[in-house]
C-alpha positions in Angstrom: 35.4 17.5 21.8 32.0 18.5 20.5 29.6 15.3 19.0 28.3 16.1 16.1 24.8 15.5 15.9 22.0 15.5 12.6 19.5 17.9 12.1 16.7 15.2 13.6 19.3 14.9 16.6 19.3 18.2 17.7 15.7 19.1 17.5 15.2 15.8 19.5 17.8 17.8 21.9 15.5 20.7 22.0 13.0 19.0 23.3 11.0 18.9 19.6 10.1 15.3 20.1 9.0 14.9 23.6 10.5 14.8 26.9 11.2 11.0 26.5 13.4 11.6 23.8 15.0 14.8 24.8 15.9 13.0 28.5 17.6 10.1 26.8 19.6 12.4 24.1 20.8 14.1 26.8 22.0 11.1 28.4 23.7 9.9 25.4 25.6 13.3 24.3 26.7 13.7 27.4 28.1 10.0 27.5 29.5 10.9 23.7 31.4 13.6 25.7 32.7 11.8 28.7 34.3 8.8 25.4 35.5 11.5 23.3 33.0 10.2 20.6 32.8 11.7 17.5 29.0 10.7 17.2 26.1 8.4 17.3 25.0 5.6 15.5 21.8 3.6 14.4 21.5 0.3 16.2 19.0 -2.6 14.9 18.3 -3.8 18.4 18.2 -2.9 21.9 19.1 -5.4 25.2 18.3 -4.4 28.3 19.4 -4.9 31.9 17.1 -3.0 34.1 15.7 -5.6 34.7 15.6 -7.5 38.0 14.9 -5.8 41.5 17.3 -7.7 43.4 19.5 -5.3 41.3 17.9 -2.2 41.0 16.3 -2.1 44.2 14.0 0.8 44.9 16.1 3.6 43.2 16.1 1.4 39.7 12.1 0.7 39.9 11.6 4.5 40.1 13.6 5.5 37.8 12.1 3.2 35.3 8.8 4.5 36.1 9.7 7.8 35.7 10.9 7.2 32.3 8.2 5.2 31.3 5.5 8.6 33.1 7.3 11.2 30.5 5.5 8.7 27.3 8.6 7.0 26.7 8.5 4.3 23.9 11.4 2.1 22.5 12.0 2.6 18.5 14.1 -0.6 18.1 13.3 -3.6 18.8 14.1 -4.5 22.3 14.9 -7.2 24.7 15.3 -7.7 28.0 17.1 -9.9 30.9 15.9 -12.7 32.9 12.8 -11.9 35.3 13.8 -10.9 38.7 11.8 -14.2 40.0 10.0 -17.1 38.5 7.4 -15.9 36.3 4.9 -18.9 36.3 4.9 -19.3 40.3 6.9 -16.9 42.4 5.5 -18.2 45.7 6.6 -22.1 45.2 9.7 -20.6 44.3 9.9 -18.6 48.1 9.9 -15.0 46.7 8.9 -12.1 49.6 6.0 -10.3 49.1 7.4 -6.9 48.8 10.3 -8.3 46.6 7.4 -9.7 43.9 5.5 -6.3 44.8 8.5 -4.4 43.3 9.2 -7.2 40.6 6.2 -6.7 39.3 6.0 -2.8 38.9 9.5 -2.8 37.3 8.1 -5.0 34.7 5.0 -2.8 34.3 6.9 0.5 33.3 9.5 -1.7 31.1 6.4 -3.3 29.2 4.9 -0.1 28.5 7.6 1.1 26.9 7.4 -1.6 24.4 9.8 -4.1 25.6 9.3 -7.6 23.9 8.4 -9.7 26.7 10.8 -12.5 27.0 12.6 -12.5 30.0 15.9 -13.8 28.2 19.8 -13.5 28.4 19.9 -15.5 25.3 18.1 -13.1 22.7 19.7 -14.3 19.9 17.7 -17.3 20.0 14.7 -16.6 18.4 14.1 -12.9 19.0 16.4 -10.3 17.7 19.0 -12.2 15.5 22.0 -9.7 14.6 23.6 -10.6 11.4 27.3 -10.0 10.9 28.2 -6.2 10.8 24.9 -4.9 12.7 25.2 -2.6 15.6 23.5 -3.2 18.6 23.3 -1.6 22.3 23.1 -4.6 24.3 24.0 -5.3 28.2 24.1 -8.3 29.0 27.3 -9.4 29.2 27.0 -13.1 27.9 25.2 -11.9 24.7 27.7 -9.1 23.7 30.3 -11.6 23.9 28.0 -14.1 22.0 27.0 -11.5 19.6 30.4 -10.3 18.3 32.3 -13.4 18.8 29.6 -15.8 17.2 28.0 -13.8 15.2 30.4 -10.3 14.2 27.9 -8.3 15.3 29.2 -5.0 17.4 27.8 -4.2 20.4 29.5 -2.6 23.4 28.3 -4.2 26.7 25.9 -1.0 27.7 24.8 0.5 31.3 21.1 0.3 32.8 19.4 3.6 32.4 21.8 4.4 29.0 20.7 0.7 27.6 17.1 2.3 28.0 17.6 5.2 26.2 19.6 3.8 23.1 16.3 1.7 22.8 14.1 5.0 23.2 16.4 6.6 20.1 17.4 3.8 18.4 20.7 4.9 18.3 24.0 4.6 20.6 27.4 6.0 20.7 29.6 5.4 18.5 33.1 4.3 20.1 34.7 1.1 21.6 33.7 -2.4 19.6 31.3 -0.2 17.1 35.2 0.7 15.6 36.5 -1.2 13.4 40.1 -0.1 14.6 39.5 -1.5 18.2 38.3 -5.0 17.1 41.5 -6.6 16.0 43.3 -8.9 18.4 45.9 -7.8 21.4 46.3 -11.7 22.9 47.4 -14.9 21.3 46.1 -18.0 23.0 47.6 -20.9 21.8 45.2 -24.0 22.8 46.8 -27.0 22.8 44.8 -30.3 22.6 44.7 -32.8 19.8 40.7 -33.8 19.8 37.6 -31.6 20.2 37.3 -29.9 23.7 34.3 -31.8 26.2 31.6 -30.2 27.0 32.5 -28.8 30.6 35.5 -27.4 29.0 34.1 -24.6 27.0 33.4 -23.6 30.4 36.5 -24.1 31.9 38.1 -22.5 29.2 35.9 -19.8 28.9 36.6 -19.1 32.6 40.4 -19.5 32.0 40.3 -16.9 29.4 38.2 -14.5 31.5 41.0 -14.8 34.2 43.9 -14.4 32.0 42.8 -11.7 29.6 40.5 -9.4 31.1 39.0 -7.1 28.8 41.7 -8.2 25.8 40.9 -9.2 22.8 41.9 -12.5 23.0 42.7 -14.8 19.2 42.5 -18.1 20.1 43.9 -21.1 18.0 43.5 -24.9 17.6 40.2 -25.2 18.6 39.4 -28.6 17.0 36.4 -29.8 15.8 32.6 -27.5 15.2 31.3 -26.1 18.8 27.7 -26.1 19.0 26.0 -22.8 19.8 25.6 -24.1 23.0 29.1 -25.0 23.6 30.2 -21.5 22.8 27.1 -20.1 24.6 28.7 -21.5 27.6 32.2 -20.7 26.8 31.3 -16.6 26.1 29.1 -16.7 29.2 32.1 -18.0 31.5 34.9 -15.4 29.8 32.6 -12.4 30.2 31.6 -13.3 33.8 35.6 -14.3 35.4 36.8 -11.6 32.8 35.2 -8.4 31.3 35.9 -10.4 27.7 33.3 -8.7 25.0 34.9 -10.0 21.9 36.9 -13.1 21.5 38.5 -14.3 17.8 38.5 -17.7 18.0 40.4 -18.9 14.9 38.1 -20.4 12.3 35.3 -19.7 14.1 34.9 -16.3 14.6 33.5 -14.5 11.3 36.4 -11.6 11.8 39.3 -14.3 12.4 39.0 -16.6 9.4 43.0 -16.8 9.5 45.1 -15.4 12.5 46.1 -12.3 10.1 42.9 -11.5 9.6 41.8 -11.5 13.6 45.1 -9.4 14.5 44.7 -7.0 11.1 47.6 -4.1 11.7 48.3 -5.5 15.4 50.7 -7.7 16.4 50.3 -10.1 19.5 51.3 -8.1 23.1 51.3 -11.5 24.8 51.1 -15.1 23.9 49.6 -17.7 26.1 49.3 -21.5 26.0 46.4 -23.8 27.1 46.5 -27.0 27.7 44.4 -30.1 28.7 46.1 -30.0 32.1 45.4 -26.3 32.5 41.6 -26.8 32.0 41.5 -29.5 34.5 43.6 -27.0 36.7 40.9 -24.6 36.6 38.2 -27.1 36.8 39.8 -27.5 40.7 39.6 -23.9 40.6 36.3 -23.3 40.1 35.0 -25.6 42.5 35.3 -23.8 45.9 33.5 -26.5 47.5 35.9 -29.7 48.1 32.9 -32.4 49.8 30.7 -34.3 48.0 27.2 -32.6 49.4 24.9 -30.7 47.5 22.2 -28.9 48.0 20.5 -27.5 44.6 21.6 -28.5 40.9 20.6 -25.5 39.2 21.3 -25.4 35.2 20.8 -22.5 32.9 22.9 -19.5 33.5 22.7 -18.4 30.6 19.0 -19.6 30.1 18.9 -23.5 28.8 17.9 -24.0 24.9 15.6 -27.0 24.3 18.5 -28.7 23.4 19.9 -28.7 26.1 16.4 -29.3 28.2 15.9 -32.3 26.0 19.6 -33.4 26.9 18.8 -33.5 30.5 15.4 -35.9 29.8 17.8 -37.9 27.9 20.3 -38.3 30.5 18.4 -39.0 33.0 16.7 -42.4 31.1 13.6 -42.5 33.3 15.8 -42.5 36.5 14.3 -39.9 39.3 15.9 -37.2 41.1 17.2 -37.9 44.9 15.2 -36.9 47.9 17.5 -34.6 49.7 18.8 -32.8 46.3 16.5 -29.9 44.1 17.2 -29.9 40.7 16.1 -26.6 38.4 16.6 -26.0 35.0 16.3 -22.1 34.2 14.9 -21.2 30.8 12.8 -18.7 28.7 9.5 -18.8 27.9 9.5 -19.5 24.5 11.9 -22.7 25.9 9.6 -23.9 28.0 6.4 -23.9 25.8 8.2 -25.8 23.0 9.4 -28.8 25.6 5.9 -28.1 27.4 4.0 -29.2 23.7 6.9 -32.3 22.8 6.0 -33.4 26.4 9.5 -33.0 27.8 8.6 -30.9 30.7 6.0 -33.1 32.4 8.8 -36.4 31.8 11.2 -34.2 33.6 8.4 -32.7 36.4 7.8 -36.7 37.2 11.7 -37.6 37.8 12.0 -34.5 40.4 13.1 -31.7 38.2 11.8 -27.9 38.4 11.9 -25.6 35.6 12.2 -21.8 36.7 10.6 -19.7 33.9 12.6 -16.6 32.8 14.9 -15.9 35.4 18.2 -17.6 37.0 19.5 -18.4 40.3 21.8 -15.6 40.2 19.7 -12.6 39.5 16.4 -14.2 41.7 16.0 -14.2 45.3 17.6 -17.8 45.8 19.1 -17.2 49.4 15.4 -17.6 51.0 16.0 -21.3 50.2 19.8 -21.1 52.5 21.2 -23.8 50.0 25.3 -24.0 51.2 26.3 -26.0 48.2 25.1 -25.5 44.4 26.2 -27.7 41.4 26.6 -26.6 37.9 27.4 -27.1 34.6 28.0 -23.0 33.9 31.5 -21.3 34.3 29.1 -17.8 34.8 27.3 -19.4 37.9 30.4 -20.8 39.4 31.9 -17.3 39.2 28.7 -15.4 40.5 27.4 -17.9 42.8 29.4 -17.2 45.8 28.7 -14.0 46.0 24.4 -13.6 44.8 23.9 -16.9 46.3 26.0 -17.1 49.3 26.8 -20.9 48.6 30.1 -22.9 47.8 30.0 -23.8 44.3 30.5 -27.7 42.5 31.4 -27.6 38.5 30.9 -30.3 36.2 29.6 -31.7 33.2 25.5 -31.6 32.4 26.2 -35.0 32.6 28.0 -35.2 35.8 24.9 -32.9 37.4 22.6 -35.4 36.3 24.0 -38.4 37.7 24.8 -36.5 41.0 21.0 -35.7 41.1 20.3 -39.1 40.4 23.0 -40.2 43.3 22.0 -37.6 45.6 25.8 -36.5 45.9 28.5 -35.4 43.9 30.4 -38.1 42.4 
């Protein structure tokens, strides 16, 4: 099936606007063909996930450069993942040379294409808030699933290299979650507790859900009580990373699922599922693939930590300091770290034993020059990943649970 496109569209096909734009229309019609798409649509924002070299390796770095060579510059504004390193000091943090070498020049041709230059998975925090309704080309798979379950956005989870040129055009294809026709619920989840869920089990949920639905559309009932952003933060993180989940409906929650009729619309449930306390503490054995009580590295932020959740950890830890034979990193974004950095939060935590990694994560940075075996978490998204980027057995628990274990020196 032919995609129609505009007048403005096919001139930018013809090559009318540059080779930039031409290159990256190709790549979208021809992606508009392989979905059967009838067309394109405007987005208001762009994410991006060509971003990290332990990722794109050589192939991605030139590729990015080569787009950036033809003039290329991004019409929307865009974002971009975590920093394939620590940005403030990728020595201290053990990065190779060549590694930062190619880091460095992938960020270069991203910059100068007009990337705004926080090296975040969180970019609904502070830097291109969708409101309810907005399309978006996003990649990262924790913020699409944040974005249209949170907020009611509609974002697809994008490709590198097509995530590029939606943000060059300002415009992606219109099929999948941008429908209104495939948003409505396939799944009933059935959550069965009598009293908010804790904070390690919007992980553990999340994680469960991943597992169980896959790329379903999921309406989940009873949740009790209001979930922070963080708590759902974590919870879309977990689902998108055991799962493929994009969108969830979680029942009262959920702009699109005010009632269950209005999350399932025309459909009716294909499966029904029930969760209870005892299946979260089920997984919560699950997820731990590492059955001693040694750890290596606490590492927290995966997503990125909000200063809530920074401030939470100062908190927590009272004053008390971090054990010897343990390292304890909090990942954030920039913008993170220079508010705690100016309340004072950073240097209380620096003195107890704790590093903050600015703008990247253990998962997407050269962490294996360290050999940690054992890494503890609070996030369902590193406990799935962390195995296989880290090459380390993975500990889940509570933030408070990684605190005291810091403080201990062991898992408790």
């Amino acid at each position: 099936m032919a995609v129609f496109l505009t007048e403005e569209e096919r001139a930018i096909l013809n090559g009318e606007q540059g080779e930039a734009r031409k290159f990256a229309m190709e790549i979208l019609t021809t992606v508009a063909e392989g979905c059967g798409a009838k067309r394109l649509i405007p987005v208001q924002s762009v994410h991006l996930v060509l971003h990290t070299y332990k990722s794109c390796f050589d192939a991605g770095v030139e590729a990015a450069e080569k787009i950036a060579a033809m003039g290329a510059k991004f019409s929307v504004p865009t974002t971009i993942d975590p920093y394939g390193m620590d940005a403030e000091d990728w020595k201290a943090a053990k990065t190779p040379e060549h590694y930062a070498h190619m880091q460095m020049r992938l960020a270069k041709a991203i910059e100068s294409m007009g990337v705004i230059p926080y090296w975040t998975c969180t970019p609904y925090y502070g830097f291109t808030i969708p409101k309810f309704g907005e399309h978006l080309a996003w990649t990262e798979s924790s913020a699409v699933a944040f974005a249209n379950t949170v907020l009611g956005a509609r974002s697809n989870r994008e490709t590198a290299i097509v995530d590029v040129c939606c943000a060059i055009l300002g415009r992606t294809v219109e099929t999948g979650l941008h429908l209104q026709e495939n948003r409505y619920g396939e799944v009933r989840v059935n959550l069965e507790l009598d009293r908010p869920l804790k904070q390690w089990e919007y992980g553990a949920l999340g994680f469960r859900l991943g597992k169980t639905l896959g790329n379903r559309i999921g309406v989940v009932t009873g949740m009790q009580g209001t979930p922070t952003h963080e708590n759902l933060k974590t919870l879309c993180a977990a689902g998108a990373a055991s799962g493929s989940i994009a969108l969830l409906h979680i029942v009262g929650i959920t702009p699109e699922a005010r009632t269950v009729e209005e999350a399932f619309g025309p459909k009716s449930p294909t499966a029904v599922y029930t969760i209870t306390e005892r299946d979260l503490l089920d997984t919560r054995s699950d997820m731990n693939t590492h059955k001693g009580n040694n750890i290596d590295l606490i590492a927290l932020g995966c997503p990125q930590y909000t200063i809530n959740e920074i401030v939470k950890v100062r908190d927590l830890l009272a004053g008390r300091k971090i054990a010897s034979n343990i390292q304890f990193w909090i990942y954030a974004n920039s913008f993170a770290i220079d508010m705690v950095e100016k309340m004072g939060v950073r240097k209380e935590l620096e003195e107890a034993g704790v590093t903050i990694r600015a703008e990247t994560c253990m998962i997407i940075s050269p962490i294996h020059e360290w050999n940690f075996r054992v890494i503890m978490t609070d996030s369902g998204k590193c406990v799935h990943y962390g195995p296989m980027e880290c090459n380390a057995e993975m500990v889940f628990g509570s933030t408070e649970e990684c605190v005291e274990a810091g403080v201990a020196g062991h898992a408790i």
